[in-house]
C-alpha positions in Angstrom: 139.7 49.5 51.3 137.9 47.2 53.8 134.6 48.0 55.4 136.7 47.9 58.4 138.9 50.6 57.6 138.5 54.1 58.5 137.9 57.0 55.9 138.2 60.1 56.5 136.3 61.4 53.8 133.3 59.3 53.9 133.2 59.9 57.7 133.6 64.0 56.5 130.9 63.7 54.0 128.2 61.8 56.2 128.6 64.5 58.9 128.2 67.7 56.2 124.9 65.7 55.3 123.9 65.7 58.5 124.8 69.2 59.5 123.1 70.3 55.7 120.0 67.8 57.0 119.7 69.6 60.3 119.9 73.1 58.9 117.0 72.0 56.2 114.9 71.0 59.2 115.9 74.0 61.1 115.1 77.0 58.2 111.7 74.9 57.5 110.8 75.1 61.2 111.7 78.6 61.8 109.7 79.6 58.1 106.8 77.6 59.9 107.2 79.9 62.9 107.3 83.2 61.4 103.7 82.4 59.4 102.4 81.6 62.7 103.7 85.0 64.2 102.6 86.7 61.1 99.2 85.2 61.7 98.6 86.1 65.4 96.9 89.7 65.7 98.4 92.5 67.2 96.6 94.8 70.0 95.5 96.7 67.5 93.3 94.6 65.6 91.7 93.0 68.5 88.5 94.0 69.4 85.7 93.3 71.7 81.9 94.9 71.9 81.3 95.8 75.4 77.7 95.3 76.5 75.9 98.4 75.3 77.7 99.4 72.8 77.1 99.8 69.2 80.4 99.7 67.9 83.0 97.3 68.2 86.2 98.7 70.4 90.2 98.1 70.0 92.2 97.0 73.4 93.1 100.6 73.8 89.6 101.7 73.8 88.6 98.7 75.8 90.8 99.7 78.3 90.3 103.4 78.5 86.4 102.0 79.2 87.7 99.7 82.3 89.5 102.5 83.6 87.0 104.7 83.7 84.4 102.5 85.2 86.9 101.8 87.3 87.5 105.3 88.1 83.5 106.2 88.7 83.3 103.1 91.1 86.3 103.9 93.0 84.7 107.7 93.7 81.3 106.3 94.5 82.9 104.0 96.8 85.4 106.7 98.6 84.0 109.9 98.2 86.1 112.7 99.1 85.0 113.8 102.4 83.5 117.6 103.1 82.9 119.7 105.9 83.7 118.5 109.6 85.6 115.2 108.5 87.5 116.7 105.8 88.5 119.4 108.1 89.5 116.8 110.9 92.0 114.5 108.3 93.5 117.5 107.0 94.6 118.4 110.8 95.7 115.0 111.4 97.5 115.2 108.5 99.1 118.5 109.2 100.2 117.4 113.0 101.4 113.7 111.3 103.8 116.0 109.0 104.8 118.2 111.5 105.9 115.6 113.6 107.8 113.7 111.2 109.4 117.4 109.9 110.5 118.6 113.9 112.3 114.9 114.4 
């Protein structure tokens, strides 16, 4: 057979070493990716030492922290009223409702 002439076999086996090439590349990438994921740390092992604090905390802690600072600036900021002006909002409330309710 001339170099000119087409085989079919030698055409079949080039392209199952390139498929069997690819797939080599491909399982040693996606090994290489699952150590990486492996490696990165989950919610539960990170953890952070807040100003203050003694201990180290996880995220979970660290957010229950920022929520409740949160929390205690948000009251300190919009205290609930009392007295004359909490009387007054819960009447404008009351009329606002029945308004809405008699339409």
């Amino acid at each position: 057979m001339t170099s000119n002439e087409y085989s079919f076999e030698q055409d079949y086996n080039e392209a199952m070493d390139t498929i069997n090439s690819c797939l080599i590349r491909l399982g040693k990438r996606l090994e290489d990716l699952e150590k990486h994921v492996q490696e990165i740390p989950t919610p539960d092992k990170t953890y952070y030492k807040p100003k203050g604090y003694e201990d180290y905390l996880d995220m979970r802690q660290n957010y229950d922290e920022l929520y409740k600072r949160i929390t205690k600036l948000e009251e300190m900021a919009h205290p609930k009223p009392t007295g004359a002006t909490q009387k007054r909002n819960e009447d404008r409330l009351n009329r606002l409702e029945e308004s809405i309710n008699n339409q």
